[in-house]
Backbone as XML, in Angstrom:
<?xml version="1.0"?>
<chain id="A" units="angstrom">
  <residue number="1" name="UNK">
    <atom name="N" x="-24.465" y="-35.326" z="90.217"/>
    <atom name="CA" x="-23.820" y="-34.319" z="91.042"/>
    <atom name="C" x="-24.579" y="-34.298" z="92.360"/>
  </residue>
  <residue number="2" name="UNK">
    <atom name="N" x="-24.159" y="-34.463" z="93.254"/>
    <atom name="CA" x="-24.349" y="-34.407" z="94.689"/>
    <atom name="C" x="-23.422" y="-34.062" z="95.894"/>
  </residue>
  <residue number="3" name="UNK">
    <atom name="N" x="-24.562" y="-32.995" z="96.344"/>
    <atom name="CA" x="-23.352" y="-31.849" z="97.148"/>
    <atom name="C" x="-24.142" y="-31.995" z="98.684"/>
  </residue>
  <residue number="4" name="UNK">
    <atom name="N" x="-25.074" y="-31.973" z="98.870"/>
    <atom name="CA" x="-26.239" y="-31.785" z="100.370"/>
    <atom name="C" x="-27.075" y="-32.887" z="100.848"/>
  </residue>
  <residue number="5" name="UNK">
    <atom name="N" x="-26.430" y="-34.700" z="100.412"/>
    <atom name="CA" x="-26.667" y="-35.480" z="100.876"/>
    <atom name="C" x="-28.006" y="-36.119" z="100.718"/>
  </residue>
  <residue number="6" name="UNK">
    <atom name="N" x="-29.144" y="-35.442" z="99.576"/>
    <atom name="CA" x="-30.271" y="-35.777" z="99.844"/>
    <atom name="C" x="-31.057" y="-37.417" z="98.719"/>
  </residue>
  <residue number="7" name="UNK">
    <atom name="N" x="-29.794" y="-37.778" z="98.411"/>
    <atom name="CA" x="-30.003" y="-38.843" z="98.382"/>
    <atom name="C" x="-29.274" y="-40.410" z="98.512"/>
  </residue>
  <residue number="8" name="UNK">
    <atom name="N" x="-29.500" y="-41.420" z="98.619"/>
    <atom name="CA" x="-28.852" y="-42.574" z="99.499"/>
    <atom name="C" x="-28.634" y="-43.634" z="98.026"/>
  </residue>
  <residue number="9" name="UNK">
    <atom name="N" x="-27.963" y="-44.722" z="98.462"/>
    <atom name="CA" x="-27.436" y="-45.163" z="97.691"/>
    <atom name="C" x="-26.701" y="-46.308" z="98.430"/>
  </residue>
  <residue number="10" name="UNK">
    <atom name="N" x="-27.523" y="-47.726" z="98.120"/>
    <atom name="CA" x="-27.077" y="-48.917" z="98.479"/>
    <atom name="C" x="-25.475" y="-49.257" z="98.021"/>
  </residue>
  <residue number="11" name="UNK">
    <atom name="N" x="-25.395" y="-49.292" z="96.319"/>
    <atom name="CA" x="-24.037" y="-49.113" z="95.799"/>
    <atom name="C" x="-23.797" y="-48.723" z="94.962"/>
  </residue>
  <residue number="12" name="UNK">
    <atom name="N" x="-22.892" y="-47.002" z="95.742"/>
    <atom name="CA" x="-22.614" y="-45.986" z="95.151"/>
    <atom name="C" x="-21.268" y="-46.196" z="94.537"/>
  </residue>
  <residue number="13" name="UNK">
    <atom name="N" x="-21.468" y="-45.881" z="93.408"/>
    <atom name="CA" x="-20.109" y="-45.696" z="92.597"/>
    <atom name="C" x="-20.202" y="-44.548" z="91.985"/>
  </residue>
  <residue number="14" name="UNK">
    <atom name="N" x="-18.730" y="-43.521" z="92.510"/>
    <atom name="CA" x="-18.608" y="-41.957" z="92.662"/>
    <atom name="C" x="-17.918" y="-42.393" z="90.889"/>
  </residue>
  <residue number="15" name="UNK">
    <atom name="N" x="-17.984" y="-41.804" z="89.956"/>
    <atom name="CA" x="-17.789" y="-41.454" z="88.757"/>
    <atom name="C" x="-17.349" y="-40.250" z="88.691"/>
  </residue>
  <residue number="16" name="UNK">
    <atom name="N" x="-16.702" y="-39.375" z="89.517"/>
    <atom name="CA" x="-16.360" y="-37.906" z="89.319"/>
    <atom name="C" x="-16.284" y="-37.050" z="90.605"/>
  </residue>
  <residue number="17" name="UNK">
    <atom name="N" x="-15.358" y="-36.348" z="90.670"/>
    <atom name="CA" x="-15.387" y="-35.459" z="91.905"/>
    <atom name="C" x="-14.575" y="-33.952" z="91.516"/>
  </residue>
  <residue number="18" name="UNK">
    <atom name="N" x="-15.449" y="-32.796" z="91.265"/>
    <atom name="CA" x="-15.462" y="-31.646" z="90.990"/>
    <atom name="C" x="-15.190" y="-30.660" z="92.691"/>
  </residue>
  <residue number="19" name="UNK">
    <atom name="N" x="-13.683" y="-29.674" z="92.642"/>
    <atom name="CA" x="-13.806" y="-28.918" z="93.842"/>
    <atom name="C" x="-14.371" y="-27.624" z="93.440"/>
  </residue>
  <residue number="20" name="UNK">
    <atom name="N" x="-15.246" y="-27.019" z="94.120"/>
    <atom name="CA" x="-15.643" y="-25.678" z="93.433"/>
    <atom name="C" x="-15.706" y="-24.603" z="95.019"/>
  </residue>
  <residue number="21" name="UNK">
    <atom name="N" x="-15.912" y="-23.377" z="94.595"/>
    <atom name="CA" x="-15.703" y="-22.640" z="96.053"/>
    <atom name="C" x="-17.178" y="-22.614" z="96.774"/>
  </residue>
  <residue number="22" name="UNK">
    <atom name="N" x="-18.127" y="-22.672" z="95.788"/>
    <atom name="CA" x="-19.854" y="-22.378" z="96.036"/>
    <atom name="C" x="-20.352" y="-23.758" z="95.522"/>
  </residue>
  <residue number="23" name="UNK">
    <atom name="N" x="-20.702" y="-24.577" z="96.411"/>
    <atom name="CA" x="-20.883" y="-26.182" z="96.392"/>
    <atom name="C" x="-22.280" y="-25.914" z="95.994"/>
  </residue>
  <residue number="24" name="UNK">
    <atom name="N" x="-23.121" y="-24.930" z="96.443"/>
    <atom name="CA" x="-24.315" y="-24.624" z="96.112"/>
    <atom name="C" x="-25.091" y="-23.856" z="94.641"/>
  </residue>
  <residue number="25" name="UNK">
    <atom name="N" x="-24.177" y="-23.003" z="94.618"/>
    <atom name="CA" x="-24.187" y="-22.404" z="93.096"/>
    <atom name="C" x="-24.249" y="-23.787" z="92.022"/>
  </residue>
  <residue number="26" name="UNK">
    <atom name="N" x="-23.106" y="-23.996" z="92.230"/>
    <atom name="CA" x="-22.709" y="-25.076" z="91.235"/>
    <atom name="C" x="-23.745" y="-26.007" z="91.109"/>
  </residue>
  <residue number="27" name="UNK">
    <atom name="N" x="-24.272" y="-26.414" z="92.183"/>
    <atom name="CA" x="-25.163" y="-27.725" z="92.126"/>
    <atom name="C" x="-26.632" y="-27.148" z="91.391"/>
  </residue>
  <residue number="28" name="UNK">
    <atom name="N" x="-26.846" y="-25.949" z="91.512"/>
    <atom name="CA" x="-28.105" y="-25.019" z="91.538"/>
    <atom name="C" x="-27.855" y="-25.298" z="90.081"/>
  </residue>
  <residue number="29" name="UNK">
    <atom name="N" x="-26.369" y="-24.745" z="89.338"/>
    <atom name="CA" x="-26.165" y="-24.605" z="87.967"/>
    <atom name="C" x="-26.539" y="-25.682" z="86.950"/>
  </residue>
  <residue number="30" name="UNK">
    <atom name="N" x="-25.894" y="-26.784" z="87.363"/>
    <atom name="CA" x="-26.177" y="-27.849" z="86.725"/>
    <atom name="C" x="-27.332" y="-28.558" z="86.682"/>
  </residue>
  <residue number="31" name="UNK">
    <atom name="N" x="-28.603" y="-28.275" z="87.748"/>
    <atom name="CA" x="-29.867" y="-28.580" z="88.069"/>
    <atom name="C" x="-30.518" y="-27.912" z="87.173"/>
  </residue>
  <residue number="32" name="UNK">
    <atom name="N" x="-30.278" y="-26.560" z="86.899"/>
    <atom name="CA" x="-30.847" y="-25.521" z="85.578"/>
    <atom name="C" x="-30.445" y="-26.140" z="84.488"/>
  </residue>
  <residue number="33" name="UNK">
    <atom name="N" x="-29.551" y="-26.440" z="84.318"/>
    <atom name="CA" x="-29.045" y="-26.755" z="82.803"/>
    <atom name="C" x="-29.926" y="-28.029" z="82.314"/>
  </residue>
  <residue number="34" name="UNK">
    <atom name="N" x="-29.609" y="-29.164" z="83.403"/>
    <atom name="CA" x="-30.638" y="-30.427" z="83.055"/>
    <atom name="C" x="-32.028" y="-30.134" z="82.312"/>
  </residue>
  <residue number="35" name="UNK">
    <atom name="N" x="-32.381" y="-29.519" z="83.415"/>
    <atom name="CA" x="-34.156" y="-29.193" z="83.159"/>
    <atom name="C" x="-34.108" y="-28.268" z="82.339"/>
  </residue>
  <residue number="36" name="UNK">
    <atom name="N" x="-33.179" y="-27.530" z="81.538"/>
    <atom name="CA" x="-33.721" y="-26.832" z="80.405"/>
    <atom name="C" x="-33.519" y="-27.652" z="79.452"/>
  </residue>
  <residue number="37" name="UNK">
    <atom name="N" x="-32.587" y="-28.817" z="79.386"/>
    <atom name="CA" x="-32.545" y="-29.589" z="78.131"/>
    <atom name="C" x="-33.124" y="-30.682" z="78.491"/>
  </residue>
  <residue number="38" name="UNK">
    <atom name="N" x="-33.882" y="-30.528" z="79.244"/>
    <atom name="CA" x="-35.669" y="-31.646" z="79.184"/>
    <atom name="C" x="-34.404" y="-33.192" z="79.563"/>
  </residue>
  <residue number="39" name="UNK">
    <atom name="N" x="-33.523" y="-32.986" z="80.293"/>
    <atom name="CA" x="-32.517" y="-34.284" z="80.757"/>
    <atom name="C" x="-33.423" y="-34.873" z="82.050"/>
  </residue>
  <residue number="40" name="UNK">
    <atom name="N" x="-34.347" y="-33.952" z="82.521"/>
    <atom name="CA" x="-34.318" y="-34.830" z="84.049"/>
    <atom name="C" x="-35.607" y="-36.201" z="83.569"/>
  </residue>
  <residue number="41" name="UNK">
    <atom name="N" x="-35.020" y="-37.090" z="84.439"/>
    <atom name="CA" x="-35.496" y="-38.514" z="84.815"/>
    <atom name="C" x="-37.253" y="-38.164" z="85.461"/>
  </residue>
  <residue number="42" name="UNK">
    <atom name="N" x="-38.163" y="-38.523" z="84.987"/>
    <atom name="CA" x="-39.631" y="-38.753" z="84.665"/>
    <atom name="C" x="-39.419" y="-40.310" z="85.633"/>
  </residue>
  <residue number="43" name="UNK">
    <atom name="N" x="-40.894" y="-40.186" z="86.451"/>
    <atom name="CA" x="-41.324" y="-41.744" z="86.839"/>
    <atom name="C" x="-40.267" y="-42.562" z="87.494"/>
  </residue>
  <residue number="44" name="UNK">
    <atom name="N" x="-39.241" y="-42.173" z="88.121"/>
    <atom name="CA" x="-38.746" y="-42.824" z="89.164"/>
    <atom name="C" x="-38.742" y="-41.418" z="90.785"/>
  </residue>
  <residue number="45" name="UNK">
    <atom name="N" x="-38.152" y="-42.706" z="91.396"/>
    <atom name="CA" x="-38.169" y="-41.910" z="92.953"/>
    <atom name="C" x="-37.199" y="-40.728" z="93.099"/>
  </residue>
  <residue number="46" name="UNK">
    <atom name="N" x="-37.671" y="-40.293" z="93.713"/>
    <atom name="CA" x="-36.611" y="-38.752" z="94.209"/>
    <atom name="C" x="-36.639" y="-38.010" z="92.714"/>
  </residue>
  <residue number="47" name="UNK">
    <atom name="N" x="-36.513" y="-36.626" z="92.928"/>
    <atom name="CA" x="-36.330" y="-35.557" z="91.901"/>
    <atom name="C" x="-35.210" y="-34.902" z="91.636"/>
  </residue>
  <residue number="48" name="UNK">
    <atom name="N" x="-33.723" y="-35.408" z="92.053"/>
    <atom name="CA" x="-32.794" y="-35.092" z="91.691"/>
    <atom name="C" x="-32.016" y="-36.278" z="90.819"/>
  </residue>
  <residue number="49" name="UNK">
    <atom name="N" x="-32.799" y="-36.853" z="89.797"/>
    <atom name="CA" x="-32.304" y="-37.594" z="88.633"/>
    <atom name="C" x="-32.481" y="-37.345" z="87.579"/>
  </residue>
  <residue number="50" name="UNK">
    <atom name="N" x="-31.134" y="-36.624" z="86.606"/>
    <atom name="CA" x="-31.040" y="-36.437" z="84.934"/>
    <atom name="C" x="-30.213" y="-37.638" z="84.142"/>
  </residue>
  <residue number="51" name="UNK">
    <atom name="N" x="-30.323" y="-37.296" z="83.013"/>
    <atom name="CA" x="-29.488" y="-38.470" z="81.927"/>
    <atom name="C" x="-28.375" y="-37.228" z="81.745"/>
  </residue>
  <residue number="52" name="UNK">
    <atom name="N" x="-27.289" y="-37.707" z="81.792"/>
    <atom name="CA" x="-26.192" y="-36.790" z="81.426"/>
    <atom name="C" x="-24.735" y="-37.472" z="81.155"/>
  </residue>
  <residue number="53" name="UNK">
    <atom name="N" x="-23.863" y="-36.689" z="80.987"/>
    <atom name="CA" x="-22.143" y="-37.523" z="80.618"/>
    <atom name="C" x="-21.396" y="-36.754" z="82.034"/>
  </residue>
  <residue number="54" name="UNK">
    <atom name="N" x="-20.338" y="-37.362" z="82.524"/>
    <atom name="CA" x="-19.409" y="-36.560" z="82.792"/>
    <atom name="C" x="-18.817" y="-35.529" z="82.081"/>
  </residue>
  <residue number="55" name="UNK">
    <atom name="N" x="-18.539" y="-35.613" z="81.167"/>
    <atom name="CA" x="-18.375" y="-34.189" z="79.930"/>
    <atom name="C" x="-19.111" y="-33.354" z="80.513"/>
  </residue>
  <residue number="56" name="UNK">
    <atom name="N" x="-20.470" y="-33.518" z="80.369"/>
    <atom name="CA" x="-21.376" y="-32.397" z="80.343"/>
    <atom name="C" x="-21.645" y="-31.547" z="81.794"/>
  </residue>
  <residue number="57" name="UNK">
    <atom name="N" x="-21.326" y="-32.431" z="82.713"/>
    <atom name="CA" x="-21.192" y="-31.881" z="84.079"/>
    <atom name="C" x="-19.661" y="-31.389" z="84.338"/>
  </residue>
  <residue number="58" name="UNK">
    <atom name="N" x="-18.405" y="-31.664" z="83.739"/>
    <atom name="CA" x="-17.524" y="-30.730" z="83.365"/>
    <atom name="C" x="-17.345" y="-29.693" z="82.903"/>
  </residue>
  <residue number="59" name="UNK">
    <atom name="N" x="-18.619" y="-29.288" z="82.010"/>
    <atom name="CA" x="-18.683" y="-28.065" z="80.958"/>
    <atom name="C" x="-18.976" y="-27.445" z="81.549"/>
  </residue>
  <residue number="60" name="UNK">
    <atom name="N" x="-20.164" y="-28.056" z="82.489"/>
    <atom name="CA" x="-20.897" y="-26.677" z="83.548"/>
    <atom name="C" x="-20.195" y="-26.212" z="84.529"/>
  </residue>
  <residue number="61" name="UNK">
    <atom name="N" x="-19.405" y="-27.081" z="85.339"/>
    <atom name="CA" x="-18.508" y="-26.769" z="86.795"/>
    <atom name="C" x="-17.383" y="-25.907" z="85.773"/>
  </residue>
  <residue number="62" name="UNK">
    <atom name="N" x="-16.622" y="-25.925" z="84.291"/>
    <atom name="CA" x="-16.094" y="-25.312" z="83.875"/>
    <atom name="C" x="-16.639" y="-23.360" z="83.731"/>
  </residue>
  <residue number="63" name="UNK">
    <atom name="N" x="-17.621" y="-23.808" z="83.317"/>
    <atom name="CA" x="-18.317" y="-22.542" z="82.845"/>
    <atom name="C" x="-18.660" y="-21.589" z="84.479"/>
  </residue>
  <residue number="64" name="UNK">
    <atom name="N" x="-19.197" y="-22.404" z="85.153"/>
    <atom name="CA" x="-19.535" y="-22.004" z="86.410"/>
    <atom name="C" x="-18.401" y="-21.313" z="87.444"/>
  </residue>
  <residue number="65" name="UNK">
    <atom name="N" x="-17.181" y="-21.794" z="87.203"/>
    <atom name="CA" x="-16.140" y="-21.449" z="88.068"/>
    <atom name="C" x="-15.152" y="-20.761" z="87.176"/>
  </residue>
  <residue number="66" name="UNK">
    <atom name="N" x="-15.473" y="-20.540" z="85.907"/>
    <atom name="CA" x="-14.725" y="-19.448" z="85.236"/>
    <atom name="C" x="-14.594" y="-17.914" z="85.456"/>
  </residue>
  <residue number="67" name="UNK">
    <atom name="N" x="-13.375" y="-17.440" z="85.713"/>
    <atom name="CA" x="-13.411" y="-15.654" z="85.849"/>
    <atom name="C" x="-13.531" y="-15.509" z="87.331"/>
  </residue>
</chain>
């Protein structure tokens, strides 16, 4: 999930594109969720890398933009 550009990518292949009203919430949401289920990526560059599914980043933009 990437919303504020802060990382690059020789060749990017987009796997998913979620519209939400709070691009920031959302991204905040799913950043919490990773790191509570111990998902984020150890020992490589940059700190916005988890192991995850599209499912699972559906569940959250679901849950997140519900009500």
């Amino acid at each position: 999930m990437q919303c504020k550009g802060s990382a690059t990518f020789d060749n990017l292949v987009i796997l998913g594109r979620w519209q939400v009203n709070r691009v920031g919430a959302a991204e905040k949401a799913a950043h919490n969720v990773f790191k509570a289920s111990g998902k984020r990526r150890e020992n490589i560059p940059g700190t916005e890398w988890f192991n995850t599914t599209i499912a699972e980043i559906q569940s959250i933009i679901d849950f997140v933009t519900a009500g």
